[in-house]
N, C-alpha and C positions, 0 to 999 in steps of 0.2 A: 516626628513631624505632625502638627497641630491641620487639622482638615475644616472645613468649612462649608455647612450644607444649605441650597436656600432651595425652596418647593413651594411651582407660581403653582397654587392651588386653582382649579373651575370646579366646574359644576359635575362632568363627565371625566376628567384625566388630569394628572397632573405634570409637571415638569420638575427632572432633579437636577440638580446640579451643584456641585463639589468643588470645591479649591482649594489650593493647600497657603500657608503660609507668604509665599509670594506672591499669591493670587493669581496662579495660573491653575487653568482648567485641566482638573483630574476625570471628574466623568460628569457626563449629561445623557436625559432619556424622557423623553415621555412615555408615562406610562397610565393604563387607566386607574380609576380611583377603586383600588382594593389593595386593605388593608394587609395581606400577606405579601402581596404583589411588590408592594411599596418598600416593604422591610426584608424582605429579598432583596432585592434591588443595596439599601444603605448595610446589608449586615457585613459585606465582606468589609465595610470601610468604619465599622462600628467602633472601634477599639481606639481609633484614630480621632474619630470626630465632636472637636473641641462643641459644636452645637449647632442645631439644625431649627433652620429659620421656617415658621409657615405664616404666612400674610394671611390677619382676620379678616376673612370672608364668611358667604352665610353659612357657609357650611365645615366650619374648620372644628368643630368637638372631635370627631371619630377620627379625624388625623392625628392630634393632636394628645388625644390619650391613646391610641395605639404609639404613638412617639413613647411617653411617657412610661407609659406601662412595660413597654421594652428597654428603659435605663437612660432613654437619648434626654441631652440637657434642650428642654425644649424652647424657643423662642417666638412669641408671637406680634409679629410686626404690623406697625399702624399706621394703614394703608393712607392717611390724611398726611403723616409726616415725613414719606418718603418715595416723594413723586422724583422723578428723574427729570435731567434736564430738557427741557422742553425742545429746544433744538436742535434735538437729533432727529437725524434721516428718518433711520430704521429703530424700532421696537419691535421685539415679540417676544412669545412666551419664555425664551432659552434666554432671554436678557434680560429679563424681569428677575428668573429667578436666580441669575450671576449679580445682578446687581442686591440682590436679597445677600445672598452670601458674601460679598464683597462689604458693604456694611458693616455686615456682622465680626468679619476680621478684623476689620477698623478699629471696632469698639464704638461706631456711632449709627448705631441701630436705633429707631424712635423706638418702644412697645410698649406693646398693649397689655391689660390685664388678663391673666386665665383667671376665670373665674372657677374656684374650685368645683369639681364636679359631683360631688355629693347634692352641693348647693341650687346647682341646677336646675333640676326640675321643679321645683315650687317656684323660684323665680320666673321659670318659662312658661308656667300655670298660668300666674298672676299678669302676665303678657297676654295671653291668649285671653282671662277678663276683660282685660283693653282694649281690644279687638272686638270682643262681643258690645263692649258698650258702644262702641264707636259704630257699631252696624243697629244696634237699639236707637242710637240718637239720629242716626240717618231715618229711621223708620219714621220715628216722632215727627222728626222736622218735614219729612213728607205729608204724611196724615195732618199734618197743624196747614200747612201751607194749601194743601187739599181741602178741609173744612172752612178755613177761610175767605178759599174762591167760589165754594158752593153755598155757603150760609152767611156770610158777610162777619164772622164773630170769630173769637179763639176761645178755643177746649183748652180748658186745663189737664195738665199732664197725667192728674190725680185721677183723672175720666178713664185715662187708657189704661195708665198702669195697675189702676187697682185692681179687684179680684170683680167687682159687680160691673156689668155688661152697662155702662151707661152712653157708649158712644154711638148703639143703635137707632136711640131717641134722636139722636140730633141727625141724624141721614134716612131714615124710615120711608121720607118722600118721594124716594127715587130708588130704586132695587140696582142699578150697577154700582151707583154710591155704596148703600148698605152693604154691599159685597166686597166692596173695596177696602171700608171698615172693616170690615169680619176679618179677613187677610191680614190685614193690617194688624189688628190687635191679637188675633191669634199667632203671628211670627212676632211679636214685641212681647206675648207671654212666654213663649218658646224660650228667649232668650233671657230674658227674666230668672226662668228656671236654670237654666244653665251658668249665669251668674253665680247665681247665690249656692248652686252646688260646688261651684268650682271655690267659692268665697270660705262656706266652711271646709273645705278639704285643704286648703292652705290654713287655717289656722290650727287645725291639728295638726298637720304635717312641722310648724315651727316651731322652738322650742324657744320661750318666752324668757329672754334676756333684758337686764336693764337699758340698753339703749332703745329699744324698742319703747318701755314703758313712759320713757322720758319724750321721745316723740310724740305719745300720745297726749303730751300737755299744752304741743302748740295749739294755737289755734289753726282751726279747718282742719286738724288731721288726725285723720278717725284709724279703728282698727284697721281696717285694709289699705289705705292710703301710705300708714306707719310701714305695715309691711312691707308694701311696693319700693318706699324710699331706703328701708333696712336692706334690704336683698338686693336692688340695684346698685346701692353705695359700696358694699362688699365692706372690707378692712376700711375705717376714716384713716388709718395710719400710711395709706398710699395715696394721703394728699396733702402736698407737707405744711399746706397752709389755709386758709378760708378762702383766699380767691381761687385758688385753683379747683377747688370744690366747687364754687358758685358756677365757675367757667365752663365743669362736666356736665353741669345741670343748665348749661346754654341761658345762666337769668346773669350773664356780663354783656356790656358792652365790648362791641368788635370793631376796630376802628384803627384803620393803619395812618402813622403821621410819622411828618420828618419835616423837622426845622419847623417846628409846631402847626405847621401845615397838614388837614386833612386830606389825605392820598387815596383815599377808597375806604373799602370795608373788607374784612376777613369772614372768614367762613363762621357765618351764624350759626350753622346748622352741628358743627363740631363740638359732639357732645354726647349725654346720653337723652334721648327722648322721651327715654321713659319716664327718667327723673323730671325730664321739663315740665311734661304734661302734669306728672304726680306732684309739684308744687304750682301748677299753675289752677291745678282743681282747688287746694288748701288755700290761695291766698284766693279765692273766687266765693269759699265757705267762710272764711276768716270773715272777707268784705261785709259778708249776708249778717254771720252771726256774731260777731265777737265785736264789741266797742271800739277799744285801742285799735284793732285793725281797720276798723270801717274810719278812723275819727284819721288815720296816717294815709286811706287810701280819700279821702276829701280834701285833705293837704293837699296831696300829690294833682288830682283832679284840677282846682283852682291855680295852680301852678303850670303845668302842662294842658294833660288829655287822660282818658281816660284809661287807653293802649298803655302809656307811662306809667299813671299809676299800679295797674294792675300789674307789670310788669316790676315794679318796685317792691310791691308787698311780695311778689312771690320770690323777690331776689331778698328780703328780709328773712324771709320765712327759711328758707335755703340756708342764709351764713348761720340763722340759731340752730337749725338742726347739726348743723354742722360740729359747733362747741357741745351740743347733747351728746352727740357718737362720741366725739374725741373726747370729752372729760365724765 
């Protein structure tokens, strides 16, 4: 008899639960999030169990290769395609995770990618870059909106980021300004630094394949950009077509109809972010630098807005990288 495991994964514990073949419940337990604990728990039912469901949450790696690593056929389910019917009474954790396993015996389990875990940590690297930028560009946009209210003018960025102290001169006349500067450009160098360490330790850490090098002939997409899109995409051959690709990198249109009637909107946000962002940098560089790009987002602009176009180039940019990975 064929078994059936689904585990509602938190943060602190998690819930198991087992069913066999006719989908009656064999065992259930909460237990907390340790990884001997857990495999205690599935080994007496080991032998038996056709495969054991974990819903991607933030933190499913260490379940999911201690799964792995002990033999279990591991399944990881995608928390966006398999919401439960809305009107029911009661939910909680012991129904979450039977309805996980109940699925799975079906055969109509949505999942997600594992992403192989060799692969991991440079990709996680280059996440945490994003994160640092994103806290440099809050800093910026502070200090610009700050100088502007004090001095009536905008600094250019090339003030703050470079290496010579030029944003003193322009605050000198007031000492809690100048200090505010100081602060300012001294946590923006900080960051700066830690960037561009994190920048080359990813490219040593990768090993420089021709889809990578192909990438780097779009326009706007430089060496780190390349990478970010290389490592998020994983295999192109787990997207069986160009829309579905465009649609993980969230540069589709979402839009429910019936009877050619527009019904709403579906989930924008269902996708990878990281990709969105990393082709929305490239077609923002493309705009700046590259003709054919600039001359298709002018098109677009005169036609629309400027949101569209932008939103068009980087859905461009997207379907070609796309044919680069797969051919």
């Amino acid at each position: 008899m064929q078994l059936y495991c689904g585990i509602d994964l938190y943060a602190k514990n998690s819930y198991l639960a087992i069913i066999d073949e006719r989908r009656q419940r064999i065992f259930k337990h909460n237990v907390a999030n340790d990884r001997q604990l857990i495999l205690s728990f599935l080994s007496p039912y080991k032998a038996e169990l056709a495969g054991v469901v974990v819903e991607s949450t933030f933190n499913w790696y260490w379940l999911v290769d201690a799964l792995m690593e002990e033999g279990y056929t591991v399944h990881l389910a995608n928390p966006c395609a398999i919401q439960q019917y809305k009107g029911l009474k009661y939910i909680d954790d012991k129904h979450d995770a039977f309805w996980l396993a109940e699925l799975l015996s079906l055969g109509i389990l949505k999942e997600g990618y594992i992403y192989p875990r060799q692969e991991r940590p440079v990709r996680d690297l280059l996440r945490k870059r994003g994160h640092l930028m994103k806290l440099r560009t809050s800093l910026l946009t502070s200090l610009h909106n700050t100088m502007a209210n004090a001095c009536g003018r905008k600094i250019p960025s090339h003030h703050v980021l470079g290496k010579e102290d030029r944003l003193s001169s322009h605050l000198s006349g007031n000492e809690s300004l100048a200090l505010m500067g100081q602060v300012s450009k001294a946590s923006i160098d900080a960051l700066t630094l830690q960037i561009k360490t994190i920048e080359a330790h990813a490219e040593k850490q990768y090993t420089i394949e021709p889809a990578y090098v192909g990438l780097l002939s779009l326009p706007g997409v430089g060496e780190i950009l390349g990478l970010t899109i290389l490592l998020e995409t994983g295999p192109i051959s787990r997207f069986p077509a160009v829309g579905n690709y465009v649609s993980y990198c969230r540069k589709a249109e979402s839009t429910w109809k019936s009877a050619e009637k527009v019904k709403g909107k579906g989930n924008i946000k269902n996708g990878n972010r990281y990709l969105s962002w990393a082709f929305a940098e490239a077609a923002e560089h493309a705009r700046r630098f590259d003709t054919a790009s600039r001359n298709f987002y002018n098109r677009k602009v005169h036609e629309r807005n400027g949101a569209v176009a932008h939103s068009a180039l980087a859905n461009k940019l997207a379907r070609a990288a796309y044919y680069i990975m797969r051919d």
